[in-house]
C-alpha positions as CSV (number, residue, x, y, z in Angstrom):
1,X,6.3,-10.6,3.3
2,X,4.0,-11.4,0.4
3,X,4.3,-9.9,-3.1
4,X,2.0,-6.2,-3.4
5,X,-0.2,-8.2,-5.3
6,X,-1.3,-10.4,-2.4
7,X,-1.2,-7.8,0.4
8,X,-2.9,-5.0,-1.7
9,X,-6.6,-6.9,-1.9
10,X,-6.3,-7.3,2.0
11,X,-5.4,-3.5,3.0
12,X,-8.0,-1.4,4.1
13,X,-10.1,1.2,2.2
14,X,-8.7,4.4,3.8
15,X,-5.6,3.2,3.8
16,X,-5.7,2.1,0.3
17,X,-6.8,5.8,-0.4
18,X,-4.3,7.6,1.0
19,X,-1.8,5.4,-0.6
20,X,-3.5,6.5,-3.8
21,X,-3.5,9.8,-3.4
22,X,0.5,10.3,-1.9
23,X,1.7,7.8,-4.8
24,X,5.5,7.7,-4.0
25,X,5.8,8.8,-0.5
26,X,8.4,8.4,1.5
27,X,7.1,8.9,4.9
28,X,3.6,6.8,5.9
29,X,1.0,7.5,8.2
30,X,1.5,4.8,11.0
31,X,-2.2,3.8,10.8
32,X,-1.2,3.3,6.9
33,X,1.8,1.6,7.4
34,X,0.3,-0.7,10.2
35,X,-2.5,-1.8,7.7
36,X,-0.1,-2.7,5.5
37,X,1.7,-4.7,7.7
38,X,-1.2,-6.7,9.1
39,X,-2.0,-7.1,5.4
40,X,0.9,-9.1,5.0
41,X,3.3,-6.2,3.2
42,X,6.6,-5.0,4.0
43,X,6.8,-2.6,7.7
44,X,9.1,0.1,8.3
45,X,11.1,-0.2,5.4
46,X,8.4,1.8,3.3
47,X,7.0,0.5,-0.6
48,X,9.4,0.1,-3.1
49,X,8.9,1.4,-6.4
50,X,7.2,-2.0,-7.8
51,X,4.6,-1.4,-5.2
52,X,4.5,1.9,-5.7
53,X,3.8,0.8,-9.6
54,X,1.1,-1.6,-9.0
55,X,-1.2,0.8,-6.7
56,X,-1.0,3.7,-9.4
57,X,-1.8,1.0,-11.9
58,X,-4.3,-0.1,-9.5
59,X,-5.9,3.3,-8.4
60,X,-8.7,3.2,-10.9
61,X,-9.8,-0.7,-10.1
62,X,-12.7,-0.7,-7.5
63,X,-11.9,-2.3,-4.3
């Protein structure tokens, strides 16, 4: 599993949206958790809260 900062510029728009916009959620869409995956980022274990850190800081950055 690569660090969020590596998987984060490879995960999809939408999915980078709705991660945005449910900042700290426990439960993930599977088509949001799968794009993370392929991505490169941690499966069903969920986002821990450095990840969860680095998309709010990122939410205003275009992709």
């Amino acid at each position: 599993m690569d660090p969020v900062e590596q998987w984060w510029t490879r995960v999809d728009i939408e999915a980078k949206q709705w991660l945005r916009e449910h900042n700290g959620a426990e439960d993930l869409p599977e088509s949001v958790r799968t794009a993370i995956t392929e991505a490169g980022g941690p499966g069903s274990d969920g986002l821990d809260g450095d990840a969860w850190q680095f998309i709010d800081l990122q939410s205003e950055t275009p992709d």
